[in-house]
C-alpha positions in Angstrom: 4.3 90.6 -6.4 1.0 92.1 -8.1 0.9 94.6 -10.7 -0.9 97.4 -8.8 -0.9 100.6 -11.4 -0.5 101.2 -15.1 -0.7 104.1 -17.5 -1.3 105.7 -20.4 -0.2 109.3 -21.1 -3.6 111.5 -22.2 -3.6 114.9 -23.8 -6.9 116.0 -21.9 -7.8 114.1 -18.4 -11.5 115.1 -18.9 -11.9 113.7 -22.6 -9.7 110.3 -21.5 -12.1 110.1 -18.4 -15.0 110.1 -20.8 -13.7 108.1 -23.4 -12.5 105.5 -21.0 -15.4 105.2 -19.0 -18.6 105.9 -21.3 -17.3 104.4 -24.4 -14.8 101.4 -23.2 -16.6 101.0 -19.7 -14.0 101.5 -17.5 -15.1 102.8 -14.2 -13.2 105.6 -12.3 -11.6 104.6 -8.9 -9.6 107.5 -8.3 -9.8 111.7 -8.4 -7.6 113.8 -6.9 -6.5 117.5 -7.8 -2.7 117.6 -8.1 -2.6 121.7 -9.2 -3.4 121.5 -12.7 -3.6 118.1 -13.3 -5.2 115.2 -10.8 -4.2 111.8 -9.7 -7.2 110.1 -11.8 -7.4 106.6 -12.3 -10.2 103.9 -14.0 -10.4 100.5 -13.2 -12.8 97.3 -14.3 -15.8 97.0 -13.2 -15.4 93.4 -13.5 -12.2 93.6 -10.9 -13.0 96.8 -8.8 -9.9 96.3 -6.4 -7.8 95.1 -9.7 -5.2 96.7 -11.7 -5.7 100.7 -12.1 -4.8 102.5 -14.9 -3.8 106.1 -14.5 -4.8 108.4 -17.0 -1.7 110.5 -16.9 -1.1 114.0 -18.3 1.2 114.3 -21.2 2.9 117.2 -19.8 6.7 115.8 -19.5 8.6 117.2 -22.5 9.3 113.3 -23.6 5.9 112.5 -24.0 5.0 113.7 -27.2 7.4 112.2 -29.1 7.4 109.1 -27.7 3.9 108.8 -28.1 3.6 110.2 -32.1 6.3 107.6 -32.3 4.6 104.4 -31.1 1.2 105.9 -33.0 3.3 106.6 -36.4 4.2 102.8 -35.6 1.1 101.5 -35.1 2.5 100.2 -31.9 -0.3 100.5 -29.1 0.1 102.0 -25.4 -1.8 99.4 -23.8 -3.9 96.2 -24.1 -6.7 95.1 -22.5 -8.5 91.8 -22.4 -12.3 91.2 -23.8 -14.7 88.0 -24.5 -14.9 88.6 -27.8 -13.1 91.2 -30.1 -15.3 90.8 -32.9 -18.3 91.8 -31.0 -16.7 94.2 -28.8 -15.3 95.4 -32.2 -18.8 95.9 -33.4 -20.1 97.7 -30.4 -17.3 100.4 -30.3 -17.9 101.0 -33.9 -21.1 101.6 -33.1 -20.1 104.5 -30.8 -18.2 106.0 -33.0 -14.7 104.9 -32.4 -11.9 104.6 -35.1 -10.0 101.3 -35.0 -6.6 101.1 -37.2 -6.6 97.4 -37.2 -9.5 95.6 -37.7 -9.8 92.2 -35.9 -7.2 90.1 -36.9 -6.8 86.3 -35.8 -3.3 85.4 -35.1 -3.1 81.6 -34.4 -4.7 81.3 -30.6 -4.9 85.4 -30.3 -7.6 87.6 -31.9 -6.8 91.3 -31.9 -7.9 94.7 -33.1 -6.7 98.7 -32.3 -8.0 101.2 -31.8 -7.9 105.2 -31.2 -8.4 106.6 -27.8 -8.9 110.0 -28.8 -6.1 111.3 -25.8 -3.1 110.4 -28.7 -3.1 106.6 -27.9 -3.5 103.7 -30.1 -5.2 100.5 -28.1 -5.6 97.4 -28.6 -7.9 95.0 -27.9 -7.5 90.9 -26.9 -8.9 88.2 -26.3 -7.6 84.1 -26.4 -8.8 81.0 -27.8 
């Protein structure tokens, strides 16, 4: 057993699909019109065939709190693995992107967090 499909609950599909492709690289895999909202997923492009991550619409009525919750909380969404979080740190800053926690070494585990702009904090890993 794999882990085939994650996600993350976005305010506005078209905004996350920007952010999460021009800003965190992500590439998209999948785009399909469901009515209103679509079936639209982003993957690495390091692992193409890997682990999507759907960029789901925040529609349900239990999403909102749930996520102002977990933001209020400082607790991220989701966390995705880099080389280096000090450097990719300094590149999204560079773009413009808000972090809440700077990078932060904790024993073999460096993280930071950041703001997706679709109502999700994320955060950012990477292992001695």
């Amino acid at each position: 057993m794999r882990i085939h499909l994650s996600s993350v609950f976005v305010d506005d599909q078209a905004k996350a699909l920007g952010f999460y492709t021009d800003v965190l690289g992500f590439v998209k895999k999948h785009d399909v019109p469901l009515g209103e909202a679509r079936w639209l997923t982003v993957v690495s492009p390091e692992d193409p065939d890997g682990t999507e991550l759907l960029l789901e619409p925040s529609g349900h009525p239990a999403v909102q709190p749930y996520k102002t919750a977990l933001v209020r909380d400082g607790i991220p969404a989701a966390s995705f693995a880099v080389d280096d979080v000090r450097a990719e740190y300094g590149r999204l800053r560079g773009l413009g992107v808000r972090f809440t926690q700077e990078p932060l070494e904790m024993g073999p585990v460096t993280t930071a967090v950041l703001d997706d702009t679709c109502g999700n904090l994320i955060q950012i890993v990477h292992s001695k």
